[in-house]
Backbone as CSV, one residue per row, in Angstrom:
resi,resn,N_x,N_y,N_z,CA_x,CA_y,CA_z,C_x,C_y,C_z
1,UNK,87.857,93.211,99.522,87.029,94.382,99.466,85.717,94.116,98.729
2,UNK,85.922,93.310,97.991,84.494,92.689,97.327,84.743,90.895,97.259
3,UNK,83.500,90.487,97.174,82.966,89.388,96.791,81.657,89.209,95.670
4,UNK,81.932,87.822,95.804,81.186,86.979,94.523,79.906,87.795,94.404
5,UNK,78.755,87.980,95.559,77.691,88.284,95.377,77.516,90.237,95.101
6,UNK,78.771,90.835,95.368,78.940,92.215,94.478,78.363,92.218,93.393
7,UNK,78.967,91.341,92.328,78.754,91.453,90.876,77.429,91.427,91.041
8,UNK,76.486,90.837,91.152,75.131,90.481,91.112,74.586,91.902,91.478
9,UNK,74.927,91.693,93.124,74.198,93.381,93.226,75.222,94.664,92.848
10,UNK,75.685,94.731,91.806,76.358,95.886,91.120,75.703,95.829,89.513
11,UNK,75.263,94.833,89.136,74.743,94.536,88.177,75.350,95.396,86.710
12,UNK,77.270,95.190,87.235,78.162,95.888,85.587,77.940,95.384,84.903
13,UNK,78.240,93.584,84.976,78.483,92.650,84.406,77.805,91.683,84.380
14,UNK,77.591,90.608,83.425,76.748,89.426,83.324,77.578,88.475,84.221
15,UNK,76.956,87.675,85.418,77.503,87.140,85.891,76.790,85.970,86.808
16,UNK,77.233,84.889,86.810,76.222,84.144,87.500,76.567,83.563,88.753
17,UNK,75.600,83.440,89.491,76.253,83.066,90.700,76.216,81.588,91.270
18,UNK,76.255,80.836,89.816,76.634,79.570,89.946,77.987,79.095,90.433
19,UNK,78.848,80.000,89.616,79.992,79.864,89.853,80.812,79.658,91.638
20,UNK,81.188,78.987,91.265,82.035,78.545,92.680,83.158,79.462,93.303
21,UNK,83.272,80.137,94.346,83.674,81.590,95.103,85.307,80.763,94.644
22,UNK,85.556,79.515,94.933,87.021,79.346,94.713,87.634,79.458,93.139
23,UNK,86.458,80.147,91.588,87.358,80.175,91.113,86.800,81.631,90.769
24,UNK,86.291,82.721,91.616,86.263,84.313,91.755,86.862,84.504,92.544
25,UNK,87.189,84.053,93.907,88.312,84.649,94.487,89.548,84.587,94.340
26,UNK,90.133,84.022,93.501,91.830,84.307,93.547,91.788,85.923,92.243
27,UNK,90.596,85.874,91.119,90.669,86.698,90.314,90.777,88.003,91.158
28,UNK,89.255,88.045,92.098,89.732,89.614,92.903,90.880,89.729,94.083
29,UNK,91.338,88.865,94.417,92.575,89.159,95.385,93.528,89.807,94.732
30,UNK,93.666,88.875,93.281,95.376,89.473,92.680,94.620,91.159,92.098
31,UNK,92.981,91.525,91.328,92.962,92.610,90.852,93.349,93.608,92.039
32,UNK,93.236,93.225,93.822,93.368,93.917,94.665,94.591,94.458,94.487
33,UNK,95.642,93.334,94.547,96.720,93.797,95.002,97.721,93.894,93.695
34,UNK,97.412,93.614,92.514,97.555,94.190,91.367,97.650,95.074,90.696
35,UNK,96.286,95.319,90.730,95.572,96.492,90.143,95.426,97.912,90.955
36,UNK,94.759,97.835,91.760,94.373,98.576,92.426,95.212,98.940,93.328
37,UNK,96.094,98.552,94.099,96.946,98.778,95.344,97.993,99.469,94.728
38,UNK,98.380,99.451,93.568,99.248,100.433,93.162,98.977,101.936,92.658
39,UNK,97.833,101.729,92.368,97.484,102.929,92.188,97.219,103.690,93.382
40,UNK,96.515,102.952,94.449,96.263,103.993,95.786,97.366,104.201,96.950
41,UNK,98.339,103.766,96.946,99.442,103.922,97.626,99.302,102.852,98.851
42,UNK,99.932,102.526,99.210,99.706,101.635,100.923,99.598,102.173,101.953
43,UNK,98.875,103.455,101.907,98.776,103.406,103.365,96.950,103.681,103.160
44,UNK,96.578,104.439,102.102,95.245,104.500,101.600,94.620,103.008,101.003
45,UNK,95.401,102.108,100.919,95.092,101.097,99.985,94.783,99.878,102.106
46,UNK,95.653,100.164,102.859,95.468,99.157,103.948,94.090,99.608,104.772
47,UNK,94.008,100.981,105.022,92.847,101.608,105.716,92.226,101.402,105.048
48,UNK,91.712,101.529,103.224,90.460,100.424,102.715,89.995,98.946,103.417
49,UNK,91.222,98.460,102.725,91.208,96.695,103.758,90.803,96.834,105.020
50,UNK,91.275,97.513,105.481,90.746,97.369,107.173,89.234,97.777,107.707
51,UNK,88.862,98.867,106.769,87.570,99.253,106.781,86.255,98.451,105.640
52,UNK,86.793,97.474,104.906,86.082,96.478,104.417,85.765,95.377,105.356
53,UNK,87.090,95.492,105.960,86.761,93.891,107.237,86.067,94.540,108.215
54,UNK,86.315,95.539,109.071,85.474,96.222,110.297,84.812,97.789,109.643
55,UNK,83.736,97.453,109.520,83.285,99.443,109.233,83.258,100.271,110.350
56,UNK,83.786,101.308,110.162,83.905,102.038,111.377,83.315,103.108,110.568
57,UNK,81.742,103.838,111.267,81.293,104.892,111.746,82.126,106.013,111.745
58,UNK,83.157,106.132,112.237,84.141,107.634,112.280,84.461,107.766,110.501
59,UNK,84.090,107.184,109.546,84.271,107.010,108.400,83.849,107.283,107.304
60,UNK,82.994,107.849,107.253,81.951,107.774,106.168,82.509,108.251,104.707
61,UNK,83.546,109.098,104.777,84.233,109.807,103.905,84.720,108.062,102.669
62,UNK,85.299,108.239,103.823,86.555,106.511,103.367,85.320,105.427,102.570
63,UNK,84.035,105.082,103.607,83.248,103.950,103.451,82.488,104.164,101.909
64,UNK,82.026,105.542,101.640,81.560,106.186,100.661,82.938,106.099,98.727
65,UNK,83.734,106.129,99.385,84.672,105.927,98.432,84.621,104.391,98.002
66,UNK,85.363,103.863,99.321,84.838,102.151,99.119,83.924,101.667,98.189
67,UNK,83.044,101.717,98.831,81.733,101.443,98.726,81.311,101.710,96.657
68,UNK,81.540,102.996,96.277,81.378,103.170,94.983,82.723,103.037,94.288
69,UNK,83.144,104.272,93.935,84.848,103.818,92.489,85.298,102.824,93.350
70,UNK,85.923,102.769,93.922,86.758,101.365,93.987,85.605,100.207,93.882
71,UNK,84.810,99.886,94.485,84.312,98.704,94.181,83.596,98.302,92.660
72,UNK,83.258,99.405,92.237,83.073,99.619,90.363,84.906,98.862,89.985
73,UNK,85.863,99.705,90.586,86.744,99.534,89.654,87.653,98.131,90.037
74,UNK,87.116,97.635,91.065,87.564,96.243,91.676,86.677,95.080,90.688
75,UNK,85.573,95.272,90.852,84.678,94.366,90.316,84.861,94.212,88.464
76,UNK,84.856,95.515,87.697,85.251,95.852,86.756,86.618,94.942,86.068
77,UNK,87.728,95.065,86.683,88.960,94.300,86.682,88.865,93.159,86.736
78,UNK,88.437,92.307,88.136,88.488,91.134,88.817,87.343,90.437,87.509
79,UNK,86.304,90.978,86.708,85.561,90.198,85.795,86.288,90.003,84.503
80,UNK,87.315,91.055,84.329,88.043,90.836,82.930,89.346,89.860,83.350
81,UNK,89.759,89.620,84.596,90.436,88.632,84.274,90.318,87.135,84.645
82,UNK,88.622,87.100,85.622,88.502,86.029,85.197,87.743,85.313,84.078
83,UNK,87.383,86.506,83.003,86.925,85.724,81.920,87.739,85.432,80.957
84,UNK,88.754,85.809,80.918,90.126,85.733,80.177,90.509,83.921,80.449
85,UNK,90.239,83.688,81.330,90.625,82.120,81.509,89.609,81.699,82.171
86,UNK,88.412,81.464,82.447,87.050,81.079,82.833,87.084,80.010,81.647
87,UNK,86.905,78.593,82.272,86.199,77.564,81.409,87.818,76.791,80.610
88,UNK,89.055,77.287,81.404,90.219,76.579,81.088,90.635,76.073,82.270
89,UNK,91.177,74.834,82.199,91.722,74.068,82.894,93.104,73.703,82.878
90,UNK,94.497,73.704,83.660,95.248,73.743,83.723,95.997,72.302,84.113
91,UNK,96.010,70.917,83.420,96.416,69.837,83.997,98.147,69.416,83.403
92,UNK,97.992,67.848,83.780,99.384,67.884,83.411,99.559,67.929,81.951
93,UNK,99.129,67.981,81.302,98.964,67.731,79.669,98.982,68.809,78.955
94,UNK,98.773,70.087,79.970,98.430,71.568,79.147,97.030,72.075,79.914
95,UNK,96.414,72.863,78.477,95.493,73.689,79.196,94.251,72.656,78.030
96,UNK,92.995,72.865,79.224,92.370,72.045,78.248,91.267,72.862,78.826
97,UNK,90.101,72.676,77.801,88.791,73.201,78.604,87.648,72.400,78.389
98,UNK,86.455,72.961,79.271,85.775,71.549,79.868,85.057,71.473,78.359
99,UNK,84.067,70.620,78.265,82.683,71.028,77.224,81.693,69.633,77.812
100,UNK,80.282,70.269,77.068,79.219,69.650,77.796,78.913,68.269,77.069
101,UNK,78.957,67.200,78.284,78.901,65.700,77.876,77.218,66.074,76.940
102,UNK,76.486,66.330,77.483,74.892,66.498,76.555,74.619,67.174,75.295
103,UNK,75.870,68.065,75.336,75.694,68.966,74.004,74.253,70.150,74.198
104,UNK,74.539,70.448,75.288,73.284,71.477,75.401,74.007,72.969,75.314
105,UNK,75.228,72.870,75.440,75.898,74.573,75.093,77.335,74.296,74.320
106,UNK,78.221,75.048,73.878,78.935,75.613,73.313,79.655,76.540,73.890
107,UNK,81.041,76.094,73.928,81.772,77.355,74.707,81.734,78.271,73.585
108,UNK,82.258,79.665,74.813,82.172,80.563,73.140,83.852,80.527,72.641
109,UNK,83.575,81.347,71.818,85.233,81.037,70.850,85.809,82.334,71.488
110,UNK,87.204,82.197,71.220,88.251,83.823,71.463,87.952,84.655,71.135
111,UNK,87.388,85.050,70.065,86.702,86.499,69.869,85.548,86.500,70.240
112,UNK,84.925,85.989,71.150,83.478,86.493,71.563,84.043,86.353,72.903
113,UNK,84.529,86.206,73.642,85.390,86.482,75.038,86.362,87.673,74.741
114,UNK,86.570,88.140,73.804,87.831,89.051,73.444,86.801,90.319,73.587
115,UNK,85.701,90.055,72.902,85.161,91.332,72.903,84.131,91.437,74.431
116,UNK,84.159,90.324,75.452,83.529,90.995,76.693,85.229,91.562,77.674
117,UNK,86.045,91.172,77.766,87.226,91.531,77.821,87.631,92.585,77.851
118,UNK,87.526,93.428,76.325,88.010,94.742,76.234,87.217,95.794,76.634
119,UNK,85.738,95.007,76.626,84.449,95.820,76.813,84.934,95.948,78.702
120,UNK,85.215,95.213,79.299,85.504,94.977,80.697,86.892,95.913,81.098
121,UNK,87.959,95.967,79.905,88.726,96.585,80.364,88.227,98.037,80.501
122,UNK,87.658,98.556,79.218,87.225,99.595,78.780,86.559,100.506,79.905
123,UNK,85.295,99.579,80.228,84.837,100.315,81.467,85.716,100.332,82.951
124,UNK,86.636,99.219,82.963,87.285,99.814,84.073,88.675,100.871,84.184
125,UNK,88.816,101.090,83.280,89.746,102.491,82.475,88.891,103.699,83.356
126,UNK,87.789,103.928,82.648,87.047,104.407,82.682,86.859,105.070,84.575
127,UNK,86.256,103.746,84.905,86.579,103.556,86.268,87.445,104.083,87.395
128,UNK,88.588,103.681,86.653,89.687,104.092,87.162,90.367,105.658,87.435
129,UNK,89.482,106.107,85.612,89.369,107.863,85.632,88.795,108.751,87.064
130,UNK,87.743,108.138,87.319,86.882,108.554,88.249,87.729,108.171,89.232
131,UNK,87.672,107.170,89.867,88.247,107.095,90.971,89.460,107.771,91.653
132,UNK,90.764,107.985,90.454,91.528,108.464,90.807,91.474,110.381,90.320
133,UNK,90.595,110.731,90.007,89.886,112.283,89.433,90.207,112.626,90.688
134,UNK,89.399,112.190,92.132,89.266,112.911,93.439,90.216,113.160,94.101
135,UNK,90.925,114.044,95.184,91.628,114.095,95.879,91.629,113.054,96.911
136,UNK,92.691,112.128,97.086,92.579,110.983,98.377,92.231,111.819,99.421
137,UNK,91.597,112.947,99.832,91.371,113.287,100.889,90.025,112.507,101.639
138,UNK,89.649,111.707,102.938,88.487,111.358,103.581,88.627,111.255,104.748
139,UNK,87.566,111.998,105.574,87.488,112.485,106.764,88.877,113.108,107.633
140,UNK,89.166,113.821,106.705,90.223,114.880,107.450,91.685,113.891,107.464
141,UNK,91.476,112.794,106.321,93.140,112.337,106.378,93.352,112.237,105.078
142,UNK,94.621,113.034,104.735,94.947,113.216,102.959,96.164,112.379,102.962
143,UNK,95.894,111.368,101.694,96.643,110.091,101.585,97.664,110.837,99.907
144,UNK,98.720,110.521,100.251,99.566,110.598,99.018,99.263,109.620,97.495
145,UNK,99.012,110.577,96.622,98.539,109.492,95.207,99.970,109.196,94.839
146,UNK,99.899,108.184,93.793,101.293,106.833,93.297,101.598,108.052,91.790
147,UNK,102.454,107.415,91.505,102.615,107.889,90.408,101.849,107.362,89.029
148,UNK,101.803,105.831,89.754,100.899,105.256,88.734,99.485,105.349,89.245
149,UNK,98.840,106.243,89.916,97.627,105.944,89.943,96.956,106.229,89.054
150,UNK,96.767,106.943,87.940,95.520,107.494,87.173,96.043,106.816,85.835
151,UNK,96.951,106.202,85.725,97.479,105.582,84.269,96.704,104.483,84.265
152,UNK,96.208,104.706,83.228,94.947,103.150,82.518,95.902,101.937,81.766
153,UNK,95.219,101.018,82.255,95.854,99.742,81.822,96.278,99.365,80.008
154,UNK,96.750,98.675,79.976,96.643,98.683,78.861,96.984,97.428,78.294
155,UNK,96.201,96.986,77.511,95.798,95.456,76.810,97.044,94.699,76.162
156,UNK,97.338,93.856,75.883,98.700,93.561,75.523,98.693,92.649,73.812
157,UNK,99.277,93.316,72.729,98.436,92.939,71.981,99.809,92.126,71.322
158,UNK,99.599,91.182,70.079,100.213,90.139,69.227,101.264,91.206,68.912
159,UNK,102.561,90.830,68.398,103.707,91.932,67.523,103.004,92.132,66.385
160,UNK,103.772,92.633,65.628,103.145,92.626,64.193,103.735,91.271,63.533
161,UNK,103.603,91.314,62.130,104.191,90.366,61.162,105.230,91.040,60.391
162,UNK,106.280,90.206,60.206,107.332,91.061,59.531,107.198,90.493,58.676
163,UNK,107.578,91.485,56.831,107.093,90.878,55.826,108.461,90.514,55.370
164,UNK,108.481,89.650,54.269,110.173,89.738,54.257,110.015,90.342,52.351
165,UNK,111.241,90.928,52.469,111.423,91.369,50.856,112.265,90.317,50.047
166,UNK,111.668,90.351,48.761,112.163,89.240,47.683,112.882,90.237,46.993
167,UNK,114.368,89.663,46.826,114.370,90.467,45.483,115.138,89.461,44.617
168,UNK,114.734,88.974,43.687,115.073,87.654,42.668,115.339,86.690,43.284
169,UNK,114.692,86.090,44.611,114.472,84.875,44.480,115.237,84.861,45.875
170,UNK,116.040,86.085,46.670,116.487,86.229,47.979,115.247,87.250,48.825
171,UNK,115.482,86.700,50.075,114.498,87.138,50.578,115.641,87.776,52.246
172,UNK,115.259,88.940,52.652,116.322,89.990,53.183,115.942,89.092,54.805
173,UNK,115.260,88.399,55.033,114.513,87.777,56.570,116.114,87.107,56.660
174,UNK,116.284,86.161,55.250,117.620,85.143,55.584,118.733,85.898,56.202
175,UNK,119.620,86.999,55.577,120.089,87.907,56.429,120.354,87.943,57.784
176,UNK,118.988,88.193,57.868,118.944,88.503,59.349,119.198,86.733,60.561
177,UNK,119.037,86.085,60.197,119.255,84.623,60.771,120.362,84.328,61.034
């Protein structure tokens, strides 16, 4: 439903179009059928697909939907998760990531990706409000909403730390072992 050169002309996100379509397209396929396809049900979610590959004129209702929230909330998604692993490499050794033989840049660190991330989730929450606000009704065909459609994602964060209590020199964690 979208591609590489969206981002550019949607201009949500910083994005360059250096990048090679083989490592943006697997990000928006899975936000498709991930993200998004559950929330719009399958039979509203295939007549998208089908009207992304052929536009049909009898449509405008449908193309107009397309066309804005969902593709905000496709593009939105599909950038937060490929910056989540953008610039990691997956070999036999583990995960490694590249860096520049010249020393002309600096990857950035986890918290400066953490915070375009949440900023990415954030607006596609957001996104997602809107999109699913409207009645699936377009051009005289009313599509059944999911149960999960209007529920916003939600970030997945570290447990806490469990502290352990001392009391003279026992500590209550052992206990539990």
């Amino acid at each position: 439903m979208i591609t590489k050169a969206d981002f550019a002309a949607a201009n949500f996100v910083k994005f360059s179009q250096n990048i090679p379509e083989d490592q943006i397209n697997p990000h928006i396929y899975v936000a498709q059928e991930y993200d998004l396809a559950p929330r719009l049900g399958v039979q509203l979610y295939e007549d998208l697909e089908s009207l992304a590959e052929t536009p049909d004129p009898a449509r405008p209702e449908l193309a107009f939907f397309l066309n804005g929230p969902v593709k905000r909330y496709l593009l939105l998604v599909s950038y937060a998760r490929f910056i989540s692993s953008h610039g990691l490499n997956v070999t036999q050794f583990g995960l490694s990531k590249t860096t520049d033989p010249q020393g002309t840049f600096e990857q950035s660190s986890a918290a400066e990706r953490a915070v375009l991330i949440r900023q990415a989730s954030s607006d596609a929450n957001i996104a997602l409000a809107k999109l699913t606000a409207v009645p699936f009704t377009f051009d005289g065909v009313s599509y059944t909403k999911t149960g999960k459609g209007a529920k916003q994602s939600q970030s997945i964060r570290a447990p806490k730390r469990r502290r352990a209590l001392f009391v003279s020199g026992f500590s209550y964690l052992d206990i539990l072992k």
